[in-house]
DRENBALO-403887 format. One record per atom (N, C-alpha, C): residue in three letters; atom name; x negated, y, z. Coordinates in steps of 0.1 Angstrom, whole numbers, plus 5000, padded with zeros to 4 digits. Each point is the difference from the previous one (the first is absolute). Example, Ala and Ser with C-alpha at 12.3 -4.5 7.8 and 13.67 -1.06 7.14 Angstrom:
residues 2
Ala N 4868 4943 5078 $
Ala CA 5009 5012 5000 $
Ala C 4991 5012 5000 $
Ser N 5004 5011 4993 $
Ser CA 4991 5011 5000 $
Ser C 5008 5011 5008 $
end
This chain:
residues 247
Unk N 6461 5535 0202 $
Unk CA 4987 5005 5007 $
Unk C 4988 4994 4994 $
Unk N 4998 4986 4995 $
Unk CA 4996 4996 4995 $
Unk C 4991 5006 4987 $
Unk N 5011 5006 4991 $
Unk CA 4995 5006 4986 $
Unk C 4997 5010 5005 $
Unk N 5006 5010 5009 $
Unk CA 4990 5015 5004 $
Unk C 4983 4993 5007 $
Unk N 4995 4990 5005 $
Unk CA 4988 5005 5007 $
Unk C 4991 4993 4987 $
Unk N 5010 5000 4987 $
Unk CA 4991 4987 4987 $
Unk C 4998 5015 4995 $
Unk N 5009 5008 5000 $
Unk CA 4998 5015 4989 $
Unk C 4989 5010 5007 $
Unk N 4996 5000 5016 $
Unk CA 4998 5011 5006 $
Unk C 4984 4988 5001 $
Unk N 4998 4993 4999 $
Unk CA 4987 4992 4999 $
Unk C 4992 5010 4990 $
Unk N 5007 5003 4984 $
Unk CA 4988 5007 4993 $
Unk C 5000 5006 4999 $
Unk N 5000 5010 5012 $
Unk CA 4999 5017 4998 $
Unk C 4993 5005 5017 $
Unk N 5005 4987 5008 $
Unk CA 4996 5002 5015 $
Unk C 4982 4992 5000 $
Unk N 4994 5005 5006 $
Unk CA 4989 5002 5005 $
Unk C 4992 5002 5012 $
Unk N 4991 4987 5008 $
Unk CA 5004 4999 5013 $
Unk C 4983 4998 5003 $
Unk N 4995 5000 5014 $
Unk CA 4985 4993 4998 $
Unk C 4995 4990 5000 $
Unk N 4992 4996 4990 $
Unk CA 4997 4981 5005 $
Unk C 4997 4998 5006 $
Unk N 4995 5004 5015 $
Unk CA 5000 4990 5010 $
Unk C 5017 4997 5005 $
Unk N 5004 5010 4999 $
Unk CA 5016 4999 5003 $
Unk C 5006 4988 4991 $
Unk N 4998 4999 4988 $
Unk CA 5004 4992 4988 $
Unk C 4999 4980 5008 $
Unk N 4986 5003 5003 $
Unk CA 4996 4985 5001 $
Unk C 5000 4998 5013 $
Unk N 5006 5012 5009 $
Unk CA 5008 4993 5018 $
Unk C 5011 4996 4994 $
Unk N 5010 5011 4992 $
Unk CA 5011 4993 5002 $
Unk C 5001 4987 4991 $
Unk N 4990 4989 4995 $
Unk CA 4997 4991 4996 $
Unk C 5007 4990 5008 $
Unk N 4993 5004 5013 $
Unk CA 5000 4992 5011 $
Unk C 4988 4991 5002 $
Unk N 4987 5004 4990 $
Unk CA 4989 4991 5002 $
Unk C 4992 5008 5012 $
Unk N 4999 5012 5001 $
Unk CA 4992 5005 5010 $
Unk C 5005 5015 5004 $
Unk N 4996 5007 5014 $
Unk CA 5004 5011 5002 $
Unk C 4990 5010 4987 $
Unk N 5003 5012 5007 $
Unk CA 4999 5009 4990 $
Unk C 4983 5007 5005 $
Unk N 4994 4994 5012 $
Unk CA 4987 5006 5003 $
Unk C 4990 4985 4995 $
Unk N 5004 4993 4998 $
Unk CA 4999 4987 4990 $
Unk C 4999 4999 4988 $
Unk N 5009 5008 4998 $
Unk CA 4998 5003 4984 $
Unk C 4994 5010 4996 $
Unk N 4997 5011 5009 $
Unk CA 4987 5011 4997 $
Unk C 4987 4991 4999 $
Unk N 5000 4983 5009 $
Unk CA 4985 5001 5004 $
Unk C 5001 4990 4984 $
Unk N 5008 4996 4998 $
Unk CA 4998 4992 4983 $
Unk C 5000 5012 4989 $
Unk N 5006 5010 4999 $
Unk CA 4995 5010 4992 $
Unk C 4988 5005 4997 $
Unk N 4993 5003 5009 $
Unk CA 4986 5003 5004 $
Unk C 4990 4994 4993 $
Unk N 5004 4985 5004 $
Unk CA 4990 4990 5000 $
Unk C 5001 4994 4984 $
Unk N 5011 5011 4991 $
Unk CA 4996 4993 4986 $
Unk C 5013 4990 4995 $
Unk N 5007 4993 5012 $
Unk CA 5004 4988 4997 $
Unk C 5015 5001 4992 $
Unk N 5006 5015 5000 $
Unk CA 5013 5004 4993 $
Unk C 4999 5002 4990 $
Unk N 5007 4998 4989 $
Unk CA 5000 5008 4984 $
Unk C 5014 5005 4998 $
Unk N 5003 5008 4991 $
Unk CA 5013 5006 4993 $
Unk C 4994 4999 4991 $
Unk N 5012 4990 4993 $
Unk CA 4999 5005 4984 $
Unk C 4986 4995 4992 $
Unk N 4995 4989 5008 $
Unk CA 4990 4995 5002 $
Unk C 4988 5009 4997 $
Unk N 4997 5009 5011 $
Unk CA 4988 5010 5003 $
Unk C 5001 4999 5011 $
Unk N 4984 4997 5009 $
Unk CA 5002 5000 5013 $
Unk C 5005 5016 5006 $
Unk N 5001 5000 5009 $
Unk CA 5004 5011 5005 $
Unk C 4993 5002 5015 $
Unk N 4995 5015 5004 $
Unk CA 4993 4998 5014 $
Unk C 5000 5010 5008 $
Unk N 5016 5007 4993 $
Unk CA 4998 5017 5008 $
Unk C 5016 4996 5007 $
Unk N 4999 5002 5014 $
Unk CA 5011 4999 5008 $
Unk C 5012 5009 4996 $
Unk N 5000 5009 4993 $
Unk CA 5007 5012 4997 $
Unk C 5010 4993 4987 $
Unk N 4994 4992 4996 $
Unk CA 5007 4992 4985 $
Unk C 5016 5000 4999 $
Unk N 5007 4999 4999 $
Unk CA 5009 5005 4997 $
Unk C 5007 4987 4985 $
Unk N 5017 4993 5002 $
Unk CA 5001 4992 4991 $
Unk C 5013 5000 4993 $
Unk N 5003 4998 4993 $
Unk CA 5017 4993 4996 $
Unk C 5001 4989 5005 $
Unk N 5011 4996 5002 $
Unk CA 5010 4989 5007 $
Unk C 4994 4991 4987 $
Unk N 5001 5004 4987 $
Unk CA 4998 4985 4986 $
Unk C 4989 5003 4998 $
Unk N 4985 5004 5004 $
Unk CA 4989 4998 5002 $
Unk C 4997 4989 5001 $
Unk N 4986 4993 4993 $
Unk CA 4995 4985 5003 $
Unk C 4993 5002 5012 $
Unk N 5003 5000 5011 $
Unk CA 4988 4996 5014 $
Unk C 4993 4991 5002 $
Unk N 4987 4996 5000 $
Unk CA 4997 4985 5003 $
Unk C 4986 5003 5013 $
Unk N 5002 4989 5006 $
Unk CA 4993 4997 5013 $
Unk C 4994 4989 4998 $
Unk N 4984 5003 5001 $
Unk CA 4994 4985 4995 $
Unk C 5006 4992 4992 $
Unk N 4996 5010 4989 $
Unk CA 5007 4994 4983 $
Unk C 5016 4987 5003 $
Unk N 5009 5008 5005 $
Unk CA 5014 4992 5006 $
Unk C 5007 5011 5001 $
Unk N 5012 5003 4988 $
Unk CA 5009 5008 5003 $
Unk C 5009 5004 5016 $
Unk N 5000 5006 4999 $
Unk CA 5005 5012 5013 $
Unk C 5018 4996 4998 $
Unk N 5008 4992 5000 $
Unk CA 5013 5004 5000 $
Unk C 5009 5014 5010 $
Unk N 5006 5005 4989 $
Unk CA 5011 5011 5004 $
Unk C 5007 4993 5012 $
Unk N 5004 5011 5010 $
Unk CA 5008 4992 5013 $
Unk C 5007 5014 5002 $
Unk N 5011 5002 5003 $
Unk CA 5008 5007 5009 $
Unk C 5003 4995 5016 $
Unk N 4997 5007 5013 $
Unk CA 5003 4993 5011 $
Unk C 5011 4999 5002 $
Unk N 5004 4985 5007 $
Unk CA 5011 5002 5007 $
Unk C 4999 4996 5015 $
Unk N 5016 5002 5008 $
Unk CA 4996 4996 5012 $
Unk C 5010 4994 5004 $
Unk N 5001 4991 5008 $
Unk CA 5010 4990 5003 $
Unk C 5001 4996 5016 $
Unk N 5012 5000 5006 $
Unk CA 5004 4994 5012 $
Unk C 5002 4986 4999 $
Unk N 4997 4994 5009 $
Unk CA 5003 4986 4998 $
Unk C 5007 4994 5011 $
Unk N 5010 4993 5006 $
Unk CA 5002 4993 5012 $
Unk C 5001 4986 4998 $
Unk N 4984 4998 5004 $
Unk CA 4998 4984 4999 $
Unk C 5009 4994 5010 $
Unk N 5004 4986 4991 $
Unk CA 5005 4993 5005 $
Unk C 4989 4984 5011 $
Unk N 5011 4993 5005 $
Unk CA 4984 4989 5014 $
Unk C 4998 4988 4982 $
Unk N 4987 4995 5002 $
Unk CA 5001 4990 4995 $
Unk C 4990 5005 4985 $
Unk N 4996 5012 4997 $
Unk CA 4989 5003 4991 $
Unk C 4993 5007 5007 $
Unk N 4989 5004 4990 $
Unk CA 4986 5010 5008 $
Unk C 5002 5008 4988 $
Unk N 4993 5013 5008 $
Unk CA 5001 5009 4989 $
Unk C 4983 5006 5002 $
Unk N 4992 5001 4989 $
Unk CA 4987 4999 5007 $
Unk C 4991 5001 4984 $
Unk N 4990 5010 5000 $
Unk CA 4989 5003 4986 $
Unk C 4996 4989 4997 $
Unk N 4996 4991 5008 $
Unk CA 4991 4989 5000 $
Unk C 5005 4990 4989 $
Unk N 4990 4997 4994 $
Unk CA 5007 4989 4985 $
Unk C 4994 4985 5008 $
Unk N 5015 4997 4992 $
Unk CA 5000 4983 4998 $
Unk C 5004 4995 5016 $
Unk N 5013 5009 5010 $
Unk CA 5009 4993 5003 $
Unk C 5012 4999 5009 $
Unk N 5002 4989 4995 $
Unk CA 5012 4993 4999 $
Unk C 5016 5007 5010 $
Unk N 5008 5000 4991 $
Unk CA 5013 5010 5005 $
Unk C 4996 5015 4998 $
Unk N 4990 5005 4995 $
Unk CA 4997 5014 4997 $
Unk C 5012 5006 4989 $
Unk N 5006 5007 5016 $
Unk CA 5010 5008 4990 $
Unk C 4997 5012 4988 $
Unk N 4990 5003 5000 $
Unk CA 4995 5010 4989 $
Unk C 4997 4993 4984 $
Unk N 5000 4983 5004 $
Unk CA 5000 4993 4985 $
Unk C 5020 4999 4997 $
Unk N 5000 5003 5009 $
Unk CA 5018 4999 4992 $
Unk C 5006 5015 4999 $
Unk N 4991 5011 5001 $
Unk CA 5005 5013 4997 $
Unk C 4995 5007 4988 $
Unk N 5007 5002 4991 $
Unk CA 4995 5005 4989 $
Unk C 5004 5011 4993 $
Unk N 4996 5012 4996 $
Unk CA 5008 5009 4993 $
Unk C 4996 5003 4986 $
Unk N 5006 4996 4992 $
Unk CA 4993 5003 4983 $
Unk C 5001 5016 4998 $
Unk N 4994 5010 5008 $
Unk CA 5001 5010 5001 $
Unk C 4982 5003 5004 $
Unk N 4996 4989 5007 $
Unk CA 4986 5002 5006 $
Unk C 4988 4992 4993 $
Unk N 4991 5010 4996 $
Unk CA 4988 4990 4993 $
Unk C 4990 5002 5011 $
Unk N 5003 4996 5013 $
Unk CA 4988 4999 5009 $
Unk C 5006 4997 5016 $
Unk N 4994 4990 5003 $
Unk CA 5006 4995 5012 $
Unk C 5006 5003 5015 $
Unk N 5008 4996 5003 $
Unk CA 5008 5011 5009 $
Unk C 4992 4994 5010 $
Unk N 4997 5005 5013 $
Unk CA 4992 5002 5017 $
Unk C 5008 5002 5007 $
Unk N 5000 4990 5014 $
Unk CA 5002 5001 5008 $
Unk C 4997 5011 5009 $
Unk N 5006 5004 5009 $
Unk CA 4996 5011 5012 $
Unk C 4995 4989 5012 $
Unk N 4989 4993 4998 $
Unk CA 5003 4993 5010 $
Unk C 5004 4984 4997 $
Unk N 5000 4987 5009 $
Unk CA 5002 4986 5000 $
Unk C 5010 4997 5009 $
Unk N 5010 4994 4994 $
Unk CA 5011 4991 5009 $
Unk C 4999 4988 4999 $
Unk N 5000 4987 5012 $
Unk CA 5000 4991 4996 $
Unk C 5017 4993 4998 $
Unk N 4997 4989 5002 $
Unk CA 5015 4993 4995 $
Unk C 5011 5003 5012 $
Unk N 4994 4999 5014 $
Unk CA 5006 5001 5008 $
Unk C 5007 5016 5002 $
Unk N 4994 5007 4998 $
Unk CA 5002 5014 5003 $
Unk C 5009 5007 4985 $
Unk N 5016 5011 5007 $
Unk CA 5006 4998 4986 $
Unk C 5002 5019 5004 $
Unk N 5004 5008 4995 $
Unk CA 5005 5012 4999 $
Unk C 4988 5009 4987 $
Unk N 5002 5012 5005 $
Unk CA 4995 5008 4987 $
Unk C 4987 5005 5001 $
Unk N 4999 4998 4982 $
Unk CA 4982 5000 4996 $
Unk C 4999 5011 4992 $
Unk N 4987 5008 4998 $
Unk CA 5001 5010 4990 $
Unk C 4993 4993 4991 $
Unk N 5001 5006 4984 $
Unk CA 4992 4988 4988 $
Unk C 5001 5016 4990 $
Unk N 4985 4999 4993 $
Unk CA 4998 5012 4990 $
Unk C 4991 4992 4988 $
Unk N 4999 5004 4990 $
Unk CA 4984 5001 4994 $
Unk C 4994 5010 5000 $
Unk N 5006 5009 5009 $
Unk CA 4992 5012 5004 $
Unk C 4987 4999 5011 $
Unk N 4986 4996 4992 $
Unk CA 4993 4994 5010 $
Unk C 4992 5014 5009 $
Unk N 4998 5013 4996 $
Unk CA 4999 5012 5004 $
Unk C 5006 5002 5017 $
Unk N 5014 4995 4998 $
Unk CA 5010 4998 5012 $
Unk C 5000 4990 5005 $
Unk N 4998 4988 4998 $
Unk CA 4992 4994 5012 $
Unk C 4993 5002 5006 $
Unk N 4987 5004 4990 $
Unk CA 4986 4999 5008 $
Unk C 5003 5013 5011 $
Unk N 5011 5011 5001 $
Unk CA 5006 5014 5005 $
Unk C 5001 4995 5014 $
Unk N 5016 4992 5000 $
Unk CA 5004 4992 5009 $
Unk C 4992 4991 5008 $
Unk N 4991 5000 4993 $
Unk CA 4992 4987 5013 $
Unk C 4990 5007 5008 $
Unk N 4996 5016 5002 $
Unk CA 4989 5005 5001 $
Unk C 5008 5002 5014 $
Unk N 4988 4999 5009 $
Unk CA 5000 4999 5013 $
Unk C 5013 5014 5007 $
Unk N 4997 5009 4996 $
Unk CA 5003 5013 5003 $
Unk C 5014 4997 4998 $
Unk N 5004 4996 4989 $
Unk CA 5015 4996 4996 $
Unk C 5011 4993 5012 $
Unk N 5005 5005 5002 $
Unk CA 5011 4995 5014 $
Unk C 5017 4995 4993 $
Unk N 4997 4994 4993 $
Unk CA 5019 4993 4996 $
Unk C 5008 4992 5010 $
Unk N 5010 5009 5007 $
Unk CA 5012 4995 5004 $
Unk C 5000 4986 4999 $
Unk N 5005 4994 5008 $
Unk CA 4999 4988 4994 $
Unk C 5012 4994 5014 $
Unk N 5013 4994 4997 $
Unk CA 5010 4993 5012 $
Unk C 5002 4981 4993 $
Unk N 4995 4995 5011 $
Unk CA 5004 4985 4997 $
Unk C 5008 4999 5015 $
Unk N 5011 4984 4994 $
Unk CA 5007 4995 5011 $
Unk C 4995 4986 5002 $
Unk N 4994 4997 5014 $
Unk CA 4993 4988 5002 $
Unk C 5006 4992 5011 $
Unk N 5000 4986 4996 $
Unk CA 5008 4991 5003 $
Unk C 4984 4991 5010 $
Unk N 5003 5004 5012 $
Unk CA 4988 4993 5011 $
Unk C 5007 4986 5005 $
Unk N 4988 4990 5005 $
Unk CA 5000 4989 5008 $
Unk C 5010 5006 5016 $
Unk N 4994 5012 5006 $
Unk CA 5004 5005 5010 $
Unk C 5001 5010 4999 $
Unk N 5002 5009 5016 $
Unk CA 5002 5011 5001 $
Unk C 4988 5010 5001 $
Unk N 4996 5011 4995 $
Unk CA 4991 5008 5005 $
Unk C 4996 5004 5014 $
Unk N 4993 4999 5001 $
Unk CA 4996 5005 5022 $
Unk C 4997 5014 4996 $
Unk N 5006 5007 5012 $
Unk CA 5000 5013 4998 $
Unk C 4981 5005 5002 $
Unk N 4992 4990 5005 $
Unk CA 4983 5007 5002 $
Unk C 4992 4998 4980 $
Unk N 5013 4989 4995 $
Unk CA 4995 4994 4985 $
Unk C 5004 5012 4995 $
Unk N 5014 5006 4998 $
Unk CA 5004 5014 4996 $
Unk C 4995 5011 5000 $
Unk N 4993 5002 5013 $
Unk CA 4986 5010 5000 $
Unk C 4992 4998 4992 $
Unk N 4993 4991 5004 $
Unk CA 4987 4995 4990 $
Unk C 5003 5001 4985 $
Unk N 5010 4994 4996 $
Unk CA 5007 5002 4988 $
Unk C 4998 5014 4993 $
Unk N 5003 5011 5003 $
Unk CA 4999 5013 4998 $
Unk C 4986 5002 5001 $
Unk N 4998 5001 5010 $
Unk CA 4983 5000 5007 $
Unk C 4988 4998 4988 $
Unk N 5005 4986 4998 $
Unk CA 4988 5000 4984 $
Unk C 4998 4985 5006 $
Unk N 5000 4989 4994 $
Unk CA 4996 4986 4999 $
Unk C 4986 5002 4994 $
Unk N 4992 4992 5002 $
Unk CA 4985 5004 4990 $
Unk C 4998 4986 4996 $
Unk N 4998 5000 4984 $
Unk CA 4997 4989 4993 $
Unk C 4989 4999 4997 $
Unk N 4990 4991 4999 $
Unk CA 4987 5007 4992 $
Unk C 4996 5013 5005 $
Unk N 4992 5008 4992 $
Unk CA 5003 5012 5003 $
Unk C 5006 5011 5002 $
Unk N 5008 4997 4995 $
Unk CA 5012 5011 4999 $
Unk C 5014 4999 5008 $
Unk N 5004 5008 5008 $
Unk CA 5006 5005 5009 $
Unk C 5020 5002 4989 $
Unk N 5011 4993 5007 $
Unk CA 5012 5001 4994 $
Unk C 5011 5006 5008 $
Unk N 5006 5006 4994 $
Unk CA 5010 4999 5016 $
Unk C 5011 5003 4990 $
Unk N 5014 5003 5012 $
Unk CA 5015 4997 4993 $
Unk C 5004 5017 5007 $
Unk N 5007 5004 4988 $
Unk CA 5010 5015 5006 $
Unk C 5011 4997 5010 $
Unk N 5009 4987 5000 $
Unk CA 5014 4999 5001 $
Unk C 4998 4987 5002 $
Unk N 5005 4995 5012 $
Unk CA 5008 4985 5002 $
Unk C 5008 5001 5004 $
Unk N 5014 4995 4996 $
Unk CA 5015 5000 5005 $
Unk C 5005 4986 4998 $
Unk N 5004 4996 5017 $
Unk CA 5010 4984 4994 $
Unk C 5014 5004 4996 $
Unk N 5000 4993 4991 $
Unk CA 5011 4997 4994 $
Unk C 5010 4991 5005 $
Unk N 4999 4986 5000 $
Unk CA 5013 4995 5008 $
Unk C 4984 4981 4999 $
Unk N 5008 4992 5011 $
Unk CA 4996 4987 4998 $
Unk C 5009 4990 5001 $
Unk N 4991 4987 4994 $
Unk CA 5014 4986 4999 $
Unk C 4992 4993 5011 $
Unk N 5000 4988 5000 $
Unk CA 5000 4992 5007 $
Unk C 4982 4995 4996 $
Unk N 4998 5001 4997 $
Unk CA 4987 4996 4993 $
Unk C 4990 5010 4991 $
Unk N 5006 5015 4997 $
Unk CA 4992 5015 4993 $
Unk C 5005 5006 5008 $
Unk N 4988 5008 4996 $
Unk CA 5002 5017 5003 $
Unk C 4999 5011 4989 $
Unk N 5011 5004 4999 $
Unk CA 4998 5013 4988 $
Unk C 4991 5009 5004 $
Unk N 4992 5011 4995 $
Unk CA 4998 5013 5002 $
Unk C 4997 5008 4988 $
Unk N 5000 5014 5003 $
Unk CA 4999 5010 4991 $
Unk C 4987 5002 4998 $
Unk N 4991 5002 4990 $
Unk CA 4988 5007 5005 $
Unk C 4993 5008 4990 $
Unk N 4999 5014 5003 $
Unk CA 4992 5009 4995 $
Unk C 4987 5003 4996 $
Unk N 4997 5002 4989 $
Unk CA 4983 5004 5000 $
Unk C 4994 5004 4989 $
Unk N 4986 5003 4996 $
Unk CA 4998 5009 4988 $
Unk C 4988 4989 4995 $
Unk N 5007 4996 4989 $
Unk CA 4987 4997 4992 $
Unk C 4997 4985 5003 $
Unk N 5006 4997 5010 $
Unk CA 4996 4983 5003 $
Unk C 5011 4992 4998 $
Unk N 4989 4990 4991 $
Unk CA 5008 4989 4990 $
Unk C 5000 4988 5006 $
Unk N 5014 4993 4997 $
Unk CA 5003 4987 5007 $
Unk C 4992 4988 5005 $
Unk N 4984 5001 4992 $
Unk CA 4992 4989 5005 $
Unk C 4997 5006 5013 $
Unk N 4995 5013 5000 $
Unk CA 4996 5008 5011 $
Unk C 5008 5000 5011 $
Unk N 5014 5002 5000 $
Unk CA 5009 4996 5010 $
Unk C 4997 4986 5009 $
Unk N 5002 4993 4990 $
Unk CA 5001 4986 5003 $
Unk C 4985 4996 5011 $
Unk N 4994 5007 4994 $
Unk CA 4988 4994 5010 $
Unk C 4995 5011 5010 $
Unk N 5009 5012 5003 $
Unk CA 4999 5006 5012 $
Unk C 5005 4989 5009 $
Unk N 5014 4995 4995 $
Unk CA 5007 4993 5009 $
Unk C 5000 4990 5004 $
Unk N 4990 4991 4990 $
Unk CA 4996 4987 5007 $
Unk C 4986 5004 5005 $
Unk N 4993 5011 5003 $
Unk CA 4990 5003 5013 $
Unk C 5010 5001 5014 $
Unk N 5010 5003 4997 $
Unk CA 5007 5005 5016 $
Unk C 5008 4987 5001 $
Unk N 4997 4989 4991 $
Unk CA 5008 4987 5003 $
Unk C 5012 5001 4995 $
Unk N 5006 5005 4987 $
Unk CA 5014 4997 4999 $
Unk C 5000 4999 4986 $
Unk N 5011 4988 4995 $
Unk CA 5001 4999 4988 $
Unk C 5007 5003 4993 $
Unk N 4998 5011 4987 $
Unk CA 5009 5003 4988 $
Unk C 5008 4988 4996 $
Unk N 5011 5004 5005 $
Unk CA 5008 4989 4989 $
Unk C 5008 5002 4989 $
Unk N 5003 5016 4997 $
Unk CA 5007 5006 4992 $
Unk C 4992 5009 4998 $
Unk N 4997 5008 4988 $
Unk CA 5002 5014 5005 $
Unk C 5003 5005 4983 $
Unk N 5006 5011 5002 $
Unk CA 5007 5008 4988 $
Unk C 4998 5014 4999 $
Unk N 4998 5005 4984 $
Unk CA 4993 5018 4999 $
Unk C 5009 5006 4999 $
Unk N 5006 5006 5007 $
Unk CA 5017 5008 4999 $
Unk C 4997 5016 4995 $
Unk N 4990 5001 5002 $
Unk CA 4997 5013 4994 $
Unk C 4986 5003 4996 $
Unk N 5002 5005 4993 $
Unk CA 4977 5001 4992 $
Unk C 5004 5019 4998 $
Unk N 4992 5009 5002 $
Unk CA 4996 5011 4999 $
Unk C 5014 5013 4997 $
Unk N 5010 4997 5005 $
Unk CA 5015 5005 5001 $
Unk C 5008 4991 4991 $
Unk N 4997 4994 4991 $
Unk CA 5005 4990 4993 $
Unk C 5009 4985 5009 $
Unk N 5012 5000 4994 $
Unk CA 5007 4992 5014 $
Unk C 5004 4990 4985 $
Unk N 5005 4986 5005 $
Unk CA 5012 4989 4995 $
Unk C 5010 5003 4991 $
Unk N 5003 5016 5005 $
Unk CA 5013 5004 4994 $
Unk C 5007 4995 4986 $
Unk N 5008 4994 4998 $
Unk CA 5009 4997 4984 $
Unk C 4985 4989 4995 $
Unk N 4994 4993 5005 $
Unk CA 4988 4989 4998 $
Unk C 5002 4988 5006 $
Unk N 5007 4994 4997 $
Unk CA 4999 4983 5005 $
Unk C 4988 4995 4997 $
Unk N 4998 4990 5009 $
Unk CA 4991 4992 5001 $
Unk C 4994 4991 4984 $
Unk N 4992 5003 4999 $
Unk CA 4994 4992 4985 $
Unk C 5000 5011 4991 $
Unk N 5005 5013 5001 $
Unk CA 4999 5010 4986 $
Unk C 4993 5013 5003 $
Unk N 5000 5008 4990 $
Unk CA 4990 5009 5000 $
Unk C 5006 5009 4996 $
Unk N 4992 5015 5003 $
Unk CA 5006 5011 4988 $
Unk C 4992 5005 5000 $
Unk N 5000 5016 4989 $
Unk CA 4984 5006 4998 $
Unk C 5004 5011 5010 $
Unk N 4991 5007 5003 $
Unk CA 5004 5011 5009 $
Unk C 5002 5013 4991 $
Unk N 5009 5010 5006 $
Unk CA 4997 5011 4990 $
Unk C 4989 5008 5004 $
Unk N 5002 5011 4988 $
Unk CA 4982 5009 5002 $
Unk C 5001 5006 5014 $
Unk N 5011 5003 5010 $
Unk CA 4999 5006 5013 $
Unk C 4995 4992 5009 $
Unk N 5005 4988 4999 $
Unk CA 4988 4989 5008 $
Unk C 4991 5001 4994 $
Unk N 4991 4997 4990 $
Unk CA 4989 4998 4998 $
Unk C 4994 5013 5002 $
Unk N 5003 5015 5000 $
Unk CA 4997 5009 5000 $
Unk C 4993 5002 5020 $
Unk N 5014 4990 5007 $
Unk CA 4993 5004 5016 $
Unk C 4990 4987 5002 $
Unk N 4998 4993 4991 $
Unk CA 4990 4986 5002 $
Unk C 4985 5008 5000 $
Unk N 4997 5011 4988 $
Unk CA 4990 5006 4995 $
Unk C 4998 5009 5010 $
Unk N 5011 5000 5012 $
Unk CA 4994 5016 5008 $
Unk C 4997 4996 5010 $
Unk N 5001 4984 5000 $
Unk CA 4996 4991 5016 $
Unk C 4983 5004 5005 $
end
């Protein structure tokens, strides 16, 4: 596969803002506003008509700095407790400094931040186009974690819960709460919702007084654990990534 996308590079012809998203330096209405402004060349000639058009082995440069070639990829991940997985440089336990694919000349992204404590599944691209997709308000991703409470939920908290918690300004609430089973000291539950990420959980729940002690991502956008142990990854095929783009 490898040697067909080296052969179909010089004959295929794609647009350069498309060229320098899938860089992974910037989206592609980003790279119209650097075109514009002069700051692109091919072939070392600036360039400043959106319509431009390039080869894969074309010299691209962006503020006189080559453009590296990128193919996207996409990757499931089921973090394991005890690293962070997180864009943010310089630290420590950052699982994305021990992931590497000599396949990628541009840095793989998080969907999102997990801290140490928090372990289940993460989406990761250098597809920065689909991030910035996924994060846009309108976007609703499925989203099922299993959370390990100080106590039990009160059934007026489980309204509320749904109802919408309000942080700041912005208003949260949950699809689905189901208990699960308790020990002597936790409480399991199930809980449903679109688009809200584990920090955001965590501090619905210590507004209503209760403390995360666990919690795990059992499922991200129909994507489940399935044949994925804890600490590994796999890429998704083009049918997943195909229903990520229709979110």
């Amino acid at each position: 596969m490898k040697e067909d996308k080296k052969k179909d590079s010089k004959k295929t012809k794609v647009r350069l803002n498309k060229y320098i998203s899938n860089s992974g330096i910037c989206s592609r209405r980003d790279a119209d506003r650097y075109i514009l402004k002069g700051l692109v060349s091919v072939n070392n000639k600036i360039v400043k008509d959106l319509g431009t058009k390039v080869f894969l082995k074309d010299k691209v440069e962006l503020r006189n700095k080559i453009v590296e070639k990128s193919f996207f990829e996409y990757f499931l991940l089921n973090k394991p407790k005890g690293f962070v997985v997180t864009n943010q440089g310089g630290v420590k336990n950052n699982f994305l400094k021990n992931f590497s694919n000599t396949n990628l000349s541009s840095k793989i992204i998080p969907f999102g931040d997990m801290s140490k404590l928090i372990t289940g599944l993460i989406f990761m691209t250098n597809d920065l186009e689909l991030i910035n997709r996924l994060n846009r308000p309108k976007c609703k991703i499925n989203m099922i974690y299993q959370l390990t409470l100080n106590k039990k939920i009160d059934n007026k908290h489980q309204i509320e819960l749904k109802r919408g918690v309000v942080l700041g300004e912005k208003k949260f609430s949950l699809e689905e709460i189901e208990f699960v089973e308790d020990t002597d000291d936790e409480f399991i539950f199930g809980i449903r919702a679109f688009s809200i990420m584990p920090s955001i959980l965590t501090k619905m729940f210590k507004k209503l007084n209760y403390k995360v002690l666990k919690m795990d991502r059992v499922v991200f956008a129909g994507l489940t654990k399935k044949d994925l142990s804890r600490g590994n990854w796999r890429k998704l095929t083009p049918k997943e990534v195909g229903f990520l783009k229709m979110l």
